[in-house]
Each structure stands twice: as C-alpha cells, then as structure tokens.
C-alpha positions as CSV (number, residue, x, y, z in Angstrom):
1,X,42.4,112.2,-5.0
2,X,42.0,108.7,-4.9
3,X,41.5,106.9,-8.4
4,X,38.3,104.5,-8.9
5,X,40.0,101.4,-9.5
6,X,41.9,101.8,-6.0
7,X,38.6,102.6,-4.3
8,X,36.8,100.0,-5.0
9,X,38.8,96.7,-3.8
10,X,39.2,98.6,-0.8
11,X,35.3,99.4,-0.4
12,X,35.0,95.6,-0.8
13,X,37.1,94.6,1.7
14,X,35.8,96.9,4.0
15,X,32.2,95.2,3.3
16,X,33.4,91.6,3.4
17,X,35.5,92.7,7.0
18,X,31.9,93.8,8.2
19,X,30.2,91.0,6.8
20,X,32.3,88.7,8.7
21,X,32.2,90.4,11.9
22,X,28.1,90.7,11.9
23,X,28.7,86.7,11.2
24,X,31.0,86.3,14.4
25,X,29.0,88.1,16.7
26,X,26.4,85.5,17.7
27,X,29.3,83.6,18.6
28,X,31.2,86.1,20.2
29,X,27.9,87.0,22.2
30,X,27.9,83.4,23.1
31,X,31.6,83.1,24.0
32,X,30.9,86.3,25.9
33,X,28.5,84.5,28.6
34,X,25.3,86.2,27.1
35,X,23.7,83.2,26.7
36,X,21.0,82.1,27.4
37,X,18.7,84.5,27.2
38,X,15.5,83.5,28.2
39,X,14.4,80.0,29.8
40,X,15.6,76.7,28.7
41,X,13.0,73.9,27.6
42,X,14.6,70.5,28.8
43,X,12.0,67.8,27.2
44,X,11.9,64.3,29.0
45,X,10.5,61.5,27.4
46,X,8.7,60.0,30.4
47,X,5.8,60.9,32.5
48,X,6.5,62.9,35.8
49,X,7.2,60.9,39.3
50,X,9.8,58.3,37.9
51,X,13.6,58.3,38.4
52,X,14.3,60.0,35.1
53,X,12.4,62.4,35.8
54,X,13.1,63.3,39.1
55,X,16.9,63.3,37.9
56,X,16.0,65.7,35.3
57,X,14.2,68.1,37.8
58,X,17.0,68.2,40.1
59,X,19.6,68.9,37.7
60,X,17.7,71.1,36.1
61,X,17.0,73.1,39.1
62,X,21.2,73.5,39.6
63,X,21.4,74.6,36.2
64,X,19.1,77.7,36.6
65,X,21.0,78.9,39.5
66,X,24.0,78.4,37.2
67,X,23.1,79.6,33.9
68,X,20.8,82.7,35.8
69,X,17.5,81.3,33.4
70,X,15.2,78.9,34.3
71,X,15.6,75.6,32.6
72,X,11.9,74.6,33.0
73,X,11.1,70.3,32.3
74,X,8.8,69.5,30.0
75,X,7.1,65.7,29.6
76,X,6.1,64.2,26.8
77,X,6.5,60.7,26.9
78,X,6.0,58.1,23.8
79,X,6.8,54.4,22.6
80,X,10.7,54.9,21.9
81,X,11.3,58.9,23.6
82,X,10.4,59.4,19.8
83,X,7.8,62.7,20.3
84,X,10.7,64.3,23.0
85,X,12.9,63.6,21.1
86,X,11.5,64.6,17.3
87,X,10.5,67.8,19.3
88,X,14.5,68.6,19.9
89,X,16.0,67.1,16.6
90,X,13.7,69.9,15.0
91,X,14.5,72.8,17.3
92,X,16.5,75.9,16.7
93,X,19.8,75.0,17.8
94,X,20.7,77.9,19.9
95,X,21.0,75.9,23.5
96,X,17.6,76.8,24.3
97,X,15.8,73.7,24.1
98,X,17.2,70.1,25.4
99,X,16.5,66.9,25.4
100,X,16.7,64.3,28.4
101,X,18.5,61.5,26.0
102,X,17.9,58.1,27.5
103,X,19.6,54.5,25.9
104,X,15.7,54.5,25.2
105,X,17.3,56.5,22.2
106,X,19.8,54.5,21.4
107,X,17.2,51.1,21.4
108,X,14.9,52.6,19.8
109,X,17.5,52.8,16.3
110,X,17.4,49.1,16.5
111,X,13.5,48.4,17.7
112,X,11.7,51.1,14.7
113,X,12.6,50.7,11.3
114,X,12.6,54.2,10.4
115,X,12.6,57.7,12.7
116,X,12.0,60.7,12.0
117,X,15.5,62.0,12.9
118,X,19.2,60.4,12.4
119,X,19.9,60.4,16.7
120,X,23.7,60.6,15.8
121,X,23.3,63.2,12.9
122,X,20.6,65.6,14.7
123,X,21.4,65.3,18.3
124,X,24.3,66.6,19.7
125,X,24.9,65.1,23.3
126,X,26.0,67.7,25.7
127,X,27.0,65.4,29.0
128,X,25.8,62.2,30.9
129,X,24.1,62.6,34.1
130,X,24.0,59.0,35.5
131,X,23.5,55.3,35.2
132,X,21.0,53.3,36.7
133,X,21.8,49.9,37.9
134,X,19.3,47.0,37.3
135,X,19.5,44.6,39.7
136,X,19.0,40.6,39.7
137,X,16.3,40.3,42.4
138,X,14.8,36.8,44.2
139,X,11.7,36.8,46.5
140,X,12.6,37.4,50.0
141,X,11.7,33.4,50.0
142,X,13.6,32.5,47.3
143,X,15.7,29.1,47.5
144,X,18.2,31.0,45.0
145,X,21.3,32.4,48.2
146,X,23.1,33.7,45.6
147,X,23.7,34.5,41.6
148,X,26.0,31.5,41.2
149,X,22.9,29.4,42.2
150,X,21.0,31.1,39.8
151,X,22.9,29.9,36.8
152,X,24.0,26.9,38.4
153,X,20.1,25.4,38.2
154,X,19.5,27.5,34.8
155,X,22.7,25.2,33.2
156,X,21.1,21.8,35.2
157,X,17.3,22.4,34.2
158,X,17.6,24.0,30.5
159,X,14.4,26.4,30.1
160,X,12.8,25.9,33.6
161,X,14.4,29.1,34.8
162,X,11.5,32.0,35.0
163,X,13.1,35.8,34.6
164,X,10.7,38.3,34.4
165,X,10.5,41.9,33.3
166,X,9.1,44.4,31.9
167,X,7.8,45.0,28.4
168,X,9.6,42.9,24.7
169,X,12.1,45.7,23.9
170,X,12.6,47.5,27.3
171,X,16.0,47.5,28.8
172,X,15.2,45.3,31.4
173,X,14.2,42.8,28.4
174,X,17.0,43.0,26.2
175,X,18.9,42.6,29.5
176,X,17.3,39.5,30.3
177,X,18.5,38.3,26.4
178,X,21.9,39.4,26.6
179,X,22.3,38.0,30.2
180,X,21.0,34.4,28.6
181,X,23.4,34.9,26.0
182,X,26.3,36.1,28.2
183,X,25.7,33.2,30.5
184,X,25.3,30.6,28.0
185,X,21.7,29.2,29.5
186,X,18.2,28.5,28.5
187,X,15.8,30.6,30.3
188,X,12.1,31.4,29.4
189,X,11.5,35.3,29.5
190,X,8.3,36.4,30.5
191,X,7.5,39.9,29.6
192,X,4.9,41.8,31.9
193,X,3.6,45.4,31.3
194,X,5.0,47.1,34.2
195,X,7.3,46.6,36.9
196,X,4.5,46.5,39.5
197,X,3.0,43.5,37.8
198,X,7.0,41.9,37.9
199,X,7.0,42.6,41.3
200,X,3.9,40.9,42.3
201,X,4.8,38.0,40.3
202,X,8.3,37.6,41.5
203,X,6.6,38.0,45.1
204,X,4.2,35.0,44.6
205,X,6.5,32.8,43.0
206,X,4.9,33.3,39.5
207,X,8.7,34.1,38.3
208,X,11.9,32.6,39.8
209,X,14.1,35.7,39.2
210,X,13.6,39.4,38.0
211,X,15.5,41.9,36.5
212,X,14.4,45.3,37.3
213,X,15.8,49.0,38.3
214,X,17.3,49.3,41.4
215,X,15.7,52.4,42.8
216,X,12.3,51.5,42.9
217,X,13.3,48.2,44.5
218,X,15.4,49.6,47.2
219,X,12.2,49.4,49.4
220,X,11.8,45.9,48.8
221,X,14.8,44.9,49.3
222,X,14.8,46.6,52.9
223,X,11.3,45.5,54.0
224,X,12.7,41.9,53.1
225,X,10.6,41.1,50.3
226,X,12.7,40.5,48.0
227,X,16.3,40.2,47.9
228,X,18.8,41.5,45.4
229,X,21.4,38.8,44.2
230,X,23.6,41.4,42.3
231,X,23.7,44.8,40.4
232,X,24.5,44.8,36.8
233,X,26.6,47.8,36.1
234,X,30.5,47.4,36.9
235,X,30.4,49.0,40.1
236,X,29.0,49.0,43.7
237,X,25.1,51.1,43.8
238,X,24.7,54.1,46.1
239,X,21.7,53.0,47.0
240,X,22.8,49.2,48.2
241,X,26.4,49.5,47.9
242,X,26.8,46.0,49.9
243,X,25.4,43.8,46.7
244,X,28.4,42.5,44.1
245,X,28.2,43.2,40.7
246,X,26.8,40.2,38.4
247,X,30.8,40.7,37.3
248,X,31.8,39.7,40.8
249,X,29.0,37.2,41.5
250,X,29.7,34.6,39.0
251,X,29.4,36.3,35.6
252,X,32.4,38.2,33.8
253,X,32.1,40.0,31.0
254,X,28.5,41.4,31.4
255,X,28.1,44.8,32.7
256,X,24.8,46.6,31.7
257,X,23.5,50.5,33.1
258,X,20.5,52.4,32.1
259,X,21.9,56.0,31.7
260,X,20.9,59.8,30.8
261,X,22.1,62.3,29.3
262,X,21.5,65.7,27.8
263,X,21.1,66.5,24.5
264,X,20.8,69.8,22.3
265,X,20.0,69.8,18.2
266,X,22.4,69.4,16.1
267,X,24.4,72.6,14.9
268,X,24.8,74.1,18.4
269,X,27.3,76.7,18.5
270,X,30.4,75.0,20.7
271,X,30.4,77.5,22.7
272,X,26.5,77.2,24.0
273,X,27.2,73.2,24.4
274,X,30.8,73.6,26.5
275,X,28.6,76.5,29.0
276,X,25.9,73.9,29.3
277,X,28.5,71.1,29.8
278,X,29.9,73.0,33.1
279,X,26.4,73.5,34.2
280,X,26.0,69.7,34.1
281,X,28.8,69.2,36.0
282,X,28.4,72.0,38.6
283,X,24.9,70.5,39.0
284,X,26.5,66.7,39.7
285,X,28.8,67.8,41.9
286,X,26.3,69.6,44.1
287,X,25.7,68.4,47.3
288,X,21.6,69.0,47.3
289,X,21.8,67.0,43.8
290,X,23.7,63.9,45.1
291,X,21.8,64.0,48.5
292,X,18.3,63.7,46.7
293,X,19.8,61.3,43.6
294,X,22.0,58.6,45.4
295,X,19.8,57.3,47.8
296,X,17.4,56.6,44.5
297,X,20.4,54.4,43.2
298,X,21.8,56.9,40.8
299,X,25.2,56.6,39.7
300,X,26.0,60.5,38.8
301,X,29.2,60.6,36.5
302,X,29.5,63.5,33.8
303,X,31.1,63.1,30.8
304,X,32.9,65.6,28.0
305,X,30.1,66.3,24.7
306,X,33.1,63.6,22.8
307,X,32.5,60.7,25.4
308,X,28.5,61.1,25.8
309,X,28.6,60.8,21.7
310,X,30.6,57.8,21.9
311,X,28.5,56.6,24.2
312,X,25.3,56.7,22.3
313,X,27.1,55.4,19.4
314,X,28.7,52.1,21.0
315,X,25.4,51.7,22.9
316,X,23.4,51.4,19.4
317,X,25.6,49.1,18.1
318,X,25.3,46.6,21.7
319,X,21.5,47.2,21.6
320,X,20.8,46.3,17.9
321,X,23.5,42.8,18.0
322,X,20.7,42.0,21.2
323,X,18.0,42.9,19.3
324,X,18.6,41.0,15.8
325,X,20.3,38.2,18.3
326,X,16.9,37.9,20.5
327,X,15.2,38.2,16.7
328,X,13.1,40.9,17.7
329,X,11.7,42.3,14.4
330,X,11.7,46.0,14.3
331,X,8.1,48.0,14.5
C-alpha cells in the first residue's frame, strides 16, 4: 500500500506535468501546421486603388493559396496609419489579424506626440514586402538635362530652386528636407495636397523639380511629359530601370525608399510569425506577384521578422533627425 506522504508529491507532479502540457499545446498545434484556422484580417492604412494597396491584395491573394484561409484586406485609412494600425496593436495575437506596416509608421513616431500604441513594443514585424522608389522628376520641357544641373543652379541661385511635393510631413516632404540637407542647398519647398496637384504644377512650370513615387509617374515619364532625372533608393527601378540613382547622378550618400511590410500584435507565438514569414516569401517569389508588382515600380525584397524590426527601428530614428532638423513641430 502506498503511504500518503509518497502519494502526494507524486499526484502533484502528475498535475503540474499536465498543466504544462495543456500550456504547450497551443503551440504545439501551431508548430503542427494547424494554423490558421479561419481567415486572416490584413488591415491597410490607405484607401483602395493605390500602390499599397494593390501590393497588399496581391500578396495577400498568394498567401491564401499558401496558408489554405483567405487573408481578406481591409482599409481603413487615417492621418499617420494610426486607426489600422491601433486596430492591430490591440488584437489578439494569434496571427489572425495583420497590419500592412508602412514608414508612414515609423514617421508618424516623430510627427504625433503621443499614440496610442508603442509601434516597437506592440507590433511585431513579420517580413518586408518592397520599397518604392521616389523619383526626382522635371517637366518634359525642363531646361534641367540632368540631376547635376539641378544642384548645380540650386548652389548658384540660393532659394530660387522650386521642389514640390506632396503634403508637410509625407515622405516625399521629409525627402525634399533631407535631400536639401544632404546636398548642402537652399531650396524653397512647396507642399501641395496631392500628387495630382504636383503634377500639374511641375507640368506648367509652377515648380522646377518634383519629388514624387515612381509608379504613378511611370506614365508620364513615357508619354514625355515629364522626365525623371534619377530614383532615390540605391538601386536601378523595375519599372524604369534605365534612370541612375540620385547616388550615381551626382549625390552620394542619400538613398531614400518608401517600403511595406507586414505586421502582427505583439506576443505572437514564433511559430505563427516564421509560417507567415514563408508565406511572404512564397508570395514574392511568385511569378503572377512580380508580373503584376514590378511594372508598378515595386522593389519586392523579403526580409527575416529580425531585419524588418531593425528596419522600423533605424527608419524612426532617420525620420525624427529630418523631422526636428526641418523643425516640424509634432501634432
């Protein structure tokens, strides 16, 4: 017969064994393949039709046929991605609902003074998808052949140089500030509300230069309208792989990309956030994704969950010095 005293450490093992193993089955479910288990919610911070978005459907679109659930885009755009990406930040983090994370999110850290989530400490970035170039355009008039003649008049004729873009605090604006600062020049910046009113303004002569996404200029550019002078990111565009670099045309040192990226809550098992990594990167490699994505001027390029995180990190630091150097006082 078995004495009390023996019985009972034993019975509490037992219970802490089982304890532990109810605790390590989620995971082990997860590890396991058995997620997910009903559709995916990715949330993009931008209305539908632009080239965030269309990147988001597309990839999302792969994913399903890898992950065998729907992963079904949402919009909800806002000053900052601040609604998507609030709406994510407070989410159960079981891989079931995503977040299109933009370097919207990392500006934003520097342009609000306070959000309503920590972006490092409640996101958890899964993979990039791509960069988007912005480009250094001219009229298709323009007495401006090439970038070097660009900063050549902008160093002879302090603050007579015109670049427009898009709203104070976009990318293409904060652009603008660190090109000025990377250049050493004295430009005047003028801000319009969208980059259909740029474009009319570069076309008329109301601006001498503008510094706008690729993608939606590519038709421009091959109509003649405009011309592009140079791409700002550190490598040739899909879209117009012909045009240098701003590197190669006459300015080292200043290499700027919009990018994306996908984001889960914070607290995501590892497992769930390595499955949806190798989706990502089944989707980028796809054929149908790069066929319907390049031509738009998307530079595709996955990354591990450890490189997208440094990525947002490094790219709040760069935003806020061009934000507190342009003296742009936070909303």
């Amino acid at each position: 017969m078995t004495h009390p005293s023996t019985a009972r450490p034993s019975l509490r093992r037992a219970l802490l064994a089982a304890l532990a193993l109810s605790a390590a089955l989620p995971w082990a479910a997860f590890a396991q393949g058995r997620y997910p288990e009903r559709p995916i919610t990715l949330i993009v911070p931008f209305a539908p039709g632009g080239i965030a978005d269309v990147t988001a459907r597309a990839v999302a679109e792969s994913m399903a046929k890898t992950l065998g659930q729907p992963v079904v885009v949402d919009n909800r755009p806002s000053a900052g991605s601040i609604v998507a990406s609030q709406a994510v930040a407070g989410a159960k983090p079981d891989g079931h609902t995503l977040l299109l994370m933009t370097n919207s999110n990392a500006v934003s850290v520097g342009l609000f003074k306070k959000l309503p989530y920590d972006t490092v400490k409640d996101l958890v970035p899964v993979s990039t998808l791509g960069y988007f170039d912005l480009g250094v355009f001219v009229s298709g008039g323009s007495r401006f052949a090439s970038l070097r003649d660009v900063l050549q008049y902008a160093k002879e004729h302090p603050g007579r140089l015109n670049v427009g873009t898009i709203a104070v605090g976009s990318t293409q604006h904060l652009a603008g500030r660190l090109f000025q600062s990377v250049a050493g020049i004295d430009m005047l910046a003028v801000p319009y509300k969208g980059s259909p009113a740029v474009l009319v303004a570069l076309r008329s002569g109301e601006i001498d230069v503008a510094l706008e996404i690729v993608g939606p200029m590519v038709p421009q550019v091959t109509s003649g309208a405009v011309r592009l002078l140079a791409v700002t990111g550190d490598r040739p565009n899909p879209a117009l792989p012909s045009a240098p670099t701003v590197h190669q045309a006459g300015l080292p040192g200043y290499n700027v990309a919009s990018w994306n990226a996908i984001a889960a809550p914070a607290g995501t098992p590892a497992p769930v956030v390595e499955r949806l990594n190798q989706a990502v990167r089944e989707a980028l490699a796809s054929p149908s994704v790069r066929s319907r994505l390049e031509p738009l001027g998307v530079r595709l390029q996955p990354s591990t969950p450890a490189e997208a995180q440094a990525l947002v990190v490094n790219e709040i630091k760069r935003w806020g010095d061009v934000i507190r150097a342009a003296k742009i006082e936070p909303q």
